[in-house]
N, C-alpha and C positions, 0 to 999 in steps of 0.2 A: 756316655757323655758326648753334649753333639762336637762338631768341631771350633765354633765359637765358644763355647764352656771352658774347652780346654785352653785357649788361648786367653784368654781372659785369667784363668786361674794360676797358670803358670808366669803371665806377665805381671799380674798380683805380685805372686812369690818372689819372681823378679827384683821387682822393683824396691822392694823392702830388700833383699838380700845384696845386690849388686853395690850399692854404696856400702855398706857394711864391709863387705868381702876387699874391696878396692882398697880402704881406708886403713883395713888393717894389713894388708898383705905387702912385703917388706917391700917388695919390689917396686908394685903397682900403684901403695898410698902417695908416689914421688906423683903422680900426676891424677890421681883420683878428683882431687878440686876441678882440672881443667880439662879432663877428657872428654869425649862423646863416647858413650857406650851404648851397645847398640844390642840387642836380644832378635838372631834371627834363626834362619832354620828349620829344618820338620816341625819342631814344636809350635810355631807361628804357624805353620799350616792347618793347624788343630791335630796334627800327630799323636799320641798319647798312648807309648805300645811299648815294649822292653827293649826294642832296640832306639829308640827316640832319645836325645840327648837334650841337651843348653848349650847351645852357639849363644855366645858373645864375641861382638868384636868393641875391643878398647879402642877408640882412635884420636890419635895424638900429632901435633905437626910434626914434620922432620927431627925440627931442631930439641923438640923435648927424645923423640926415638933416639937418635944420637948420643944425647945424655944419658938417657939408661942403657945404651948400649954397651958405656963405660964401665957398668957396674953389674948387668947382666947379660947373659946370650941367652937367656930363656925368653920367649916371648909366644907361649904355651901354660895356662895357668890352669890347672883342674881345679876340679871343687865336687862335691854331692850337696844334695837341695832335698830335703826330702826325700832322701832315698835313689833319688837322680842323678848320673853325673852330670857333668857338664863341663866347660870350660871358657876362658877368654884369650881371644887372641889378640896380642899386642899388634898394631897397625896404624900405616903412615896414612895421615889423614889425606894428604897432599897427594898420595898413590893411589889412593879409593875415588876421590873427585879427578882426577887423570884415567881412570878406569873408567868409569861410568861417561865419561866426555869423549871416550874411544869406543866406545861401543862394549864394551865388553860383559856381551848378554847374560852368562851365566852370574855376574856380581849382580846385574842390574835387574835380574828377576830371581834376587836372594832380597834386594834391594826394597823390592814394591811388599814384603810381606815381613821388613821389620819391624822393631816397635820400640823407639827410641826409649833408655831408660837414666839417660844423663845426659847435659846436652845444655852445659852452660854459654856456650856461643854460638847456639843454635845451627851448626854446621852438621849435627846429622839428619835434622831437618830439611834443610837443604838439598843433601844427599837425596834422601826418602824423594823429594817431589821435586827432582830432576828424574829421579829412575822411574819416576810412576807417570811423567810424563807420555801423552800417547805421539807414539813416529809417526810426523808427516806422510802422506800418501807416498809423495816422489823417493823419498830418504827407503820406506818401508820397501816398497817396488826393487829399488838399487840393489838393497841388502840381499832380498826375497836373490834377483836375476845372479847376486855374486855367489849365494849358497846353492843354487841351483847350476852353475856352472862348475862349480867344484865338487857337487856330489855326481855330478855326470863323468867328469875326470877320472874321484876316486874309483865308480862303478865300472869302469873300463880297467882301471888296474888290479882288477879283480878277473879277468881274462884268463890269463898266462897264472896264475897261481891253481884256478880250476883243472884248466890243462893238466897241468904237475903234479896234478892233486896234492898241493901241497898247505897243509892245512894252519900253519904261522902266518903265511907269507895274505894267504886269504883272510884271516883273523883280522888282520892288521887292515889291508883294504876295505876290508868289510866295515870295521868299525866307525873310519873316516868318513865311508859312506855316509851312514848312519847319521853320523853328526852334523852333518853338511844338510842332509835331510830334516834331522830335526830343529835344526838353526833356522831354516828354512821357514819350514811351517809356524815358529815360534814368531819369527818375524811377520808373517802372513797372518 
């Protein structure tokens, strides 16, 4: 199946199961009518393999999370779809548009490959084409020259653990590396 196939058929199944699943679930029917729910993930990539799940995220304001907070601490809901697991994650609407206005690249390129499945005050639409926005030249440059200065940082503190041969302390630098690099190039 190519990778659009799969995304298509899985945000099908979605869509018909997510209202369903919210409506009846003791928890989650408290705010089912008003939330954004949102289907992202491998599977929106066209993923389609045994390790491949259902991301949802539920997103609710503050003041509704608050009120279920009274009544639950789970904010973790599984389900199977067909033979799939999956699950939704309860989330402050108000946290995710503060996220995405911070930069916060790995939300915001989960962000460009959602597929809105509820979204009655059109706020994860919003979401969606704030993150898919393309970054200004001057903004992309900035980001590009600050991950670039701190993957240079981490690559030096990777010095003295080679030395030592000591192989945590290298793991750990290494890794920072790594990330700084590929924030980088993401931003690039």
């Amino acid at each position: 199946m190519m990778p659009d196939d799969v995304v298509s058929l899985w945000t099908s199944r979605m869509q018909s199961f997510a209202p369903q699943f919210l409506a009846s679930h003791p928890i989650l029917t408290q705010v089912a009518s008003q939330a954004s729910v949102l289907f992202h993930g491998s599977t929106t990539l066209g993923i389609d393999d045994p390790w491949s799940d259902l991301d949802g995220w539920v997103l609710v304001p503050n003041e509704m999370l608050r009120r279920l907070r009274e009544t639950s601490k789970d904010w973790f809901f599984e389900f199977t779809l067909d033979g799939k697991i999956g699950h939704f994650n309860l989330e402050s609407l108000e946290r995710f548009e503060q996220r995405v206005q911070e930069c916060d690249f790995p939300l915001i390129a989960e962000l460009r490959h959602a597929v809105p499945l509820a979204d009655p005050a059109g706020c994860a639409q919003r979401l969606l084409d704030l993150s898919r926005q393309p970054m200004r030249a001057e903004v992309r440059l900035a980001w590009a020259c600050y991950h670039y200065v701190e993957m240079r940082g981490e690559h030096r503190a990777c010095d003295n653990p080679i030395e030592r041969r000591d192989p945590v302390a290298l793991l750990v630098a290494l890794t920072a590396t790594l990330a700084h690099a590929m924030q980088m190039t993401m931003v690039l």
